[in-house]
Backbone as a printed PyTorch tensor [residue, N CA C, xyz], in Angstrom:
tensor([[[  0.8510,  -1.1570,   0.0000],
         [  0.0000,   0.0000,   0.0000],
         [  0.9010,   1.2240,   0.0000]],

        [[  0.3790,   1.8310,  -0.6890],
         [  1.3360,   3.6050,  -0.8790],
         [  0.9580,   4.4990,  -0.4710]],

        [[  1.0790,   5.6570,   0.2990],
         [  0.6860,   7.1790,   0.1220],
         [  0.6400,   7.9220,  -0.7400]],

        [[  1.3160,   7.2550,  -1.8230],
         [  1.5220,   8.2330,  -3.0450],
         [  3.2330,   9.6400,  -2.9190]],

        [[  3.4800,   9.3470,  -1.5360],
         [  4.5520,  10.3150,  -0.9730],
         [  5.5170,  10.3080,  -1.4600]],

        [[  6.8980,  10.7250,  -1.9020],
         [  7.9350,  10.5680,  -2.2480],
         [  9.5340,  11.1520,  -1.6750]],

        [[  8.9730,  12.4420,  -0.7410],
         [  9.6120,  12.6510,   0.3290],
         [  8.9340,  13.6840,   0.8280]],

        [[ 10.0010,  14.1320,   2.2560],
         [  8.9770,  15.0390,   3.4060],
         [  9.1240,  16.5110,   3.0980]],

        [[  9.4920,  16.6590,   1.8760],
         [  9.6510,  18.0700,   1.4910],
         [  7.9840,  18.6650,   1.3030]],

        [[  7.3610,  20.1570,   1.4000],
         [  6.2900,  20.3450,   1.2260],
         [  5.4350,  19.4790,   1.9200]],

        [[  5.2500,  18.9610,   3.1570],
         [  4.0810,  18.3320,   4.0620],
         [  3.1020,  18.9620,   4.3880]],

        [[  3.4930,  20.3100,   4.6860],
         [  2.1920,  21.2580,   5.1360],
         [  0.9620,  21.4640,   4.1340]],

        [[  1.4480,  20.9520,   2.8860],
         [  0.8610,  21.1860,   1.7180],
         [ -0.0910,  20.0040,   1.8000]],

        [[  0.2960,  19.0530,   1.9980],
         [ -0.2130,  17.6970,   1.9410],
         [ -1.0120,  17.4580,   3.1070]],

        [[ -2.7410,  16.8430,   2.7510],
         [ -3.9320,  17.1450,   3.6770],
         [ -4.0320,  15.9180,   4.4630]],

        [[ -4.6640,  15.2250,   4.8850],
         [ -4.6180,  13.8080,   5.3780],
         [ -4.6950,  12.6860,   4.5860]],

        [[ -3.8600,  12.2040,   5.0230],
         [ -3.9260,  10.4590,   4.2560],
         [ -4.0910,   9.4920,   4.7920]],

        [[ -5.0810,   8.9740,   5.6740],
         [ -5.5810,   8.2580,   6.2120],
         [ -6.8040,   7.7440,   5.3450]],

        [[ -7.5720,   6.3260,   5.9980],
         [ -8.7440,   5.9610,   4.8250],
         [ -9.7390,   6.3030,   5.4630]],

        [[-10.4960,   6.5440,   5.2180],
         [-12.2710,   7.0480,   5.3510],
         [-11.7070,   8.2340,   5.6160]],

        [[-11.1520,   9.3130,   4.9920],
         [-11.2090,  10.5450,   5.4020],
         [-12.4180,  11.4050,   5.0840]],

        [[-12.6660,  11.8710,   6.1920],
         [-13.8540,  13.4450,   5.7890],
         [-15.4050,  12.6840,   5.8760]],

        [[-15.1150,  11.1570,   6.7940],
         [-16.2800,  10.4260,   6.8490],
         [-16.2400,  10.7100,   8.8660]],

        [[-15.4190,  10.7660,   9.1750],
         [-15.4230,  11.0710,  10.9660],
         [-16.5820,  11.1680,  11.2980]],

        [[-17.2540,  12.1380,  10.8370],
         [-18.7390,  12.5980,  11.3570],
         [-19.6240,  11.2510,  11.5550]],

        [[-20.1080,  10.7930,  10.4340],
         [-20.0960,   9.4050,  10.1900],
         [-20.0220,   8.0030,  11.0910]],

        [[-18.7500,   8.3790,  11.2200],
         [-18.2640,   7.1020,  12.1830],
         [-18.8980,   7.7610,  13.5090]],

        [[-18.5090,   8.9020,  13.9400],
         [-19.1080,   9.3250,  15.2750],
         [-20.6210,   8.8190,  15.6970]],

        [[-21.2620,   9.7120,  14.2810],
         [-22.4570,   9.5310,  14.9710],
         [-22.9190,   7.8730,  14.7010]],

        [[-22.3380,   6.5760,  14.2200],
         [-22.3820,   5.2940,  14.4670],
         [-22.2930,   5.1110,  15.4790]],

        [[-20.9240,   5.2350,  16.3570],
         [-20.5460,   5.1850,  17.8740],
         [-21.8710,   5.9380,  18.4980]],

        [[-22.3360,   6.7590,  18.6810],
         [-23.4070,   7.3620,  19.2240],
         [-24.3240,   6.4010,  19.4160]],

        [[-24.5870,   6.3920,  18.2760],
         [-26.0320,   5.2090,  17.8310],
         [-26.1540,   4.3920,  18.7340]],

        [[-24.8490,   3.4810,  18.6850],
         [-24.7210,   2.3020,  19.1410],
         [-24.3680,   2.5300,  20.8280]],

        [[-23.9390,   3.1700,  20.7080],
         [-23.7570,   4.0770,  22.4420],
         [-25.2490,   3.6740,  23.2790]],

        [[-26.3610,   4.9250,  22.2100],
         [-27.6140,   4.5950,  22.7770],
         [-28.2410,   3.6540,  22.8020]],

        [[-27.9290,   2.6880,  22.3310],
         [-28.5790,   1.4890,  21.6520],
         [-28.0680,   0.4730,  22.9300]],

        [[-27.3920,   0.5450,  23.1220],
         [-26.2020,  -0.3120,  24.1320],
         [-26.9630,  -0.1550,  25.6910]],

        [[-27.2430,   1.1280,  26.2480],
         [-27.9730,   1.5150,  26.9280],
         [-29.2480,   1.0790,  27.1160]],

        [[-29.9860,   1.3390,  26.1900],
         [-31.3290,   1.2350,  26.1410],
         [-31.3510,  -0.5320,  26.3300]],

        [[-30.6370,  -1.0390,  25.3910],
         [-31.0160,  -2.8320,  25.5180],
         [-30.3800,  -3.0470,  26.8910]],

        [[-29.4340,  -2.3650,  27.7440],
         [-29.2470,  -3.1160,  29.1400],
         [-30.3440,  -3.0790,  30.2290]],

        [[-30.4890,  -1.6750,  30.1740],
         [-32.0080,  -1.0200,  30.6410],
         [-32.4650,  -1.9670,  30.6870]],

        [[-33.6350,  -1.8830,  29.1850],
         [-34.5720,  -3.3460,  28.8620],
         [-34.4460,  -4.3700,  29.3660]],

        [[-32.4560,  -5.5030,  29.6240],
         [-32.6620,  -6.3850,  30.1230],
         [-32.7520,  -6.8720,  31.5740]],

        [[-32.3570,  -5.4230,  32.4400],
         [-32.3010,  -5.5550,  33.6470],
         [-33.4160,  -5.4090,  34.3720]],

        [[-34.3020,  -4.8890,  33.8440],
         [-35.6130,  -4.2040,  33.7080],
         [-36.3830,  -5.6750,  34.0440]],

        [[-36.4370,  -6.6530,  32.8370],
         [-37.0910,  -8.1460,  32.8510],
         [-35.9930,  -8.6430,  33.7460]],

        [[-35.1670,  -8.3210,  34.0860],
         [-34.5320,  -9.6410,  35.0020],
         [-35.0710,  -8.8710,  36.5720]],

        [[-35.2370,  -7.8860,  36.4170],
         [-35.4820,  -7.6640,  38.3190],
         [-37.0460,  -7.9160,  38.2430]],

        [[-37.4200,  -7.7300,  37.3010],
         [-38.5920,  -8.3100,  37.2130],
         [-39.2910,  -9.5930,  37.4320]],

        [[-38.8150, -10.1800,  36.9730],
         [-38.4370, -11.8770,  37.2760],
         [-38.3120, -12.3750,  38.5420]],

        [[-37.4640, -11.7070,  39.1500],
         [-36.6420, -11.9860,  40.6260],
         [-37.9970, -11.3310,  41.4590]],

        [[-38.7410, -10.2450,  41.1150],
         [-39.5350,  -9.9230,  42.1800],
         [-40.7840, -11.1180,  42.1000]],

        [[-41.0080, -11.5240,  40.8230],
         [-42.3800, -12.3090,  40.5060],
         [-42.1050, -13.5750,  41.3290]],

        [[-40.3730, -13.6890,  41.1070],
         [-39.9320, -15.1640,  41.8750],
         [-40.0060, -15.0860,  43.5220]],

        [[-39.7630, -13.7000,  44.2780],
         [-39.8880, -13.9580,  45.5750],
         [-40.9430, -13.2490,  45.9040]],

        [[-42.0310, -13.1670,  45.3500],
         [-43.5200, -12.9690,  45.8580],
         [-44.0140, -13.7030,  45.6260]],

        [[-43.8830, -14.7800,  44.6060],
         [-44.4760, -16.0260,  44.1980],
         [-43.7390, -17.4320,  45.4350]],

        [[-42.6980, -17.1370,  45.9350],
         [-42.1560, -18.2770,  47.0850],
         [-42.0470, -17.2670,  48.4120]],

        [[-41.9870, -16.4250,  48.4770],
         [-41.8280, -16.0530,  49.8890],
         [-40.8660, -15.0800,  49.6580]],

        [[-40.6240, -13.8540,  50.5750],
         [-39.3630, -13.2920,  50.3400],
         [-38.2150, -14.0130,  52.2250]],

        [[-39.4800, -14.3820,  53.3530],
         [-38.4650, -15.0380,  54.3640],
         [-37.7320, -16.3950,  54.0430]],

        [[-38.4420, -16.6270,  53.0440],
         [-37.4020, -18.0320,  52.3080],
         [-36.0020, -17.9130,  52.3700]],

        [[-35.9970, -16.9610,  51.8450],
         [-34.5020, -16.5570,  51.0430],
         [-33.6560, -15.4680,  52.0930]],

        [[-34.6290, -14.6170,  52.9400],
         [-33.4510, -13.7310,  53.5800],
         [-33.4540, -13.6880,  54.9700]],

        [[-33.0180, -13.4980,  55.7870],
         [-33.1400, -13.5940,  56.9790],
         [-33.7920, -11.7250,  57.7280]],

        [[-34.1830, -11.7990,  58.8250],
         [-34.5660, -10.4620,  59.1710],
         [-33.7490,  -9.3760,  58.8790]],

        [[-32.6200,  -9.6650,  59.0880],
         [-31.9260,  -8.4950,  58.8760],
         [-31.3900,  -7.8110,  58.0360]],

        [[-31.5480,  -8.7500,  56.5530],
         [-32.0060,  -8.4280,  55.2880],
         [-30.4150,  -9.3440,  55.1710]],

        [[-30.0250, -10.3120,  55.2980],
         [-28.9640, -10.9200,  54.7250],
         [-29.2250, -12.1500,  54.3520]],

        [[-28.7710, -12.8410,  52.8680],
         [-29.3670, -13.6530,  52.0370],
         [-29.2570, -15.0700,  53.1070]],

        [[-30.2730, -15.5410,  52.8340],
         [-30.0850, -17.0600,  53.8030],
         [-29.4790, -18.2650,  52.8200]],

        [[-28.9370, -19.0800,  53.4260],
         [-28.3060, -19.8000,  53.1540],
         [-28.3180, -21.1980,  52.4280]],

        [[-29.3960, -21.3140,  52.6220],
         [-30.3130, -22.7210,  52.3070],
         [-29.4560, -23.7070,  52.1480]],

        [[-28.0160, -23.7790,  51.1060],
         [-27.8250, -24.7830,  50.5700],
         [-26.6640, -25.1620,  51.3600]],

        [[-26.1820, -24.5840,  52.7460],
         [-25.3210, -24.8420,  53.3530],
         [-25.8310, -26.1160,  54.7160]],

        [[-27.4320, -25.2960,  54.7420],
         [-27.8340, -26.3460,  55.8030],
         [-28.0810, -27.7950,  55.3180]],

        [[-28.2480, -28.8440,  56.9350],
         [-28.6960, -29.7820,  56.0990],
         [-29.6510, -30.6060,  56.9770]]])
């Protein structure tokens, strides 16, 4: 692959040579996109998962699982 360059004489003259140039904007607002997008679907999935977890300990009990003082019980240690 080439720059087309031939030496460093006159550089200031010479604009960028990188690939996708003058597309930045572009790429940014992709990253954005996907920024928000990224967000919104964790939201969404944490959203159904605490959801879940509440349906699960109103549907069994919430003293099942924790003890008074709000620390998780143990269940699978006893026997």
């Amino acid at each position: 692959m080439s720059t087309g360059l031939r030496d460093w004489v006159g550089l200031d003259s010479v604009g960028a040579f990188y690939p996708f140039q003058g597309l930045e904007w572009l790429l940014v607002l992709a990253a954005v996109i996907f920024w928000i997008w990224w967000h919104v679907r964790c939201i969404r999935d944490e959203d159904k998962e605490m959801t879940e977890a509440a349906e699960h300990y109103r549907r069994h009990g919430v003293e099942k699982f924790m003890t008074p003082d709000g620390k998780p019980r143990r269940t699978d240690l006893e026997k």
